[in-house]
C-alpha positions in Angstrom: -67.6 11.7 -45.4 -66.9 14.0 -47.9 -67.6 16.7 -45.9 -64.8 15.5 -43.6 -62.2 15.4 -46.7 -63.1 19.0 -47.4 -62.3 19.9 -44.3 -58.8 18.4 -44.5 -57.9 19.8 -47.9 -59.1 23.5 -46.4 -56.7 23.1 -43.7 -53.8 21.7 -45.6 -53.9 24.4 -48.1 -53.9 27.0 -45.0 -50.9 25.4 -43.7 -49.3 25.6 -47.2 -50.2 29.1 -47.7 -49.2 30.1 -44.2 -45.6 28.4 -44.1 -45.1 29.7 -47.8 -45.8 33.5 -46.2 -43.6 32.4 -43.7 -40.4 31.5 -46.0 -40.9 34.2 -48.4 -40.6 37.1 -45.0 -37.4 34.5 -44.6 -39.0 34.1 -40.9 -37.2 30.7 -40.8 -34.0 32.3 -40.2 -35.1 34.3 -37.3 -36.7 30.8 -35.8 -33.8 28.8 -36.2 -31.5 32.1 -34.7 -34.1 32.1 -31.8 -33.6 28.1 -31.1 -30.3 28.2 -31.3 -29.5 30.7 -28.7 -32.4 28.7 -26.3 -30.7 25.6 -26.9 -27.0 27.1 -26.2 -28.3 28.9 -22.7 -29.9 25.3 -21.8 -26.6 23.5 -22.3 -24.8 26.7 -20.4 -22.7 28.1 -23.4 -24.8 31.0 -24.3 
């Protein structure tokens, strides 16, 4: 039981870390850029 708890926090605190690396190379930007032109070539604008 605890054992699965630990394994929870391990992964939560990986996640954290990860999307904090993530946001500090301001990587969101270049996501949100990406999506938009995807979604703009689906509806036949882009």
């Amino acid at each position: 039981m605890i054992r699965k708890y630990r394994l929870q926090l391990v992964l939560i605190l990986i996640a954290i870390i990860l999307i904090s690396l993530g946001v500090i190379r301001e990587e969101a930007f270049v996501v949100l850029g990406k999506s938009t032109r995807i979604c703009l070539e689906c509806i036949g604008i882009g």
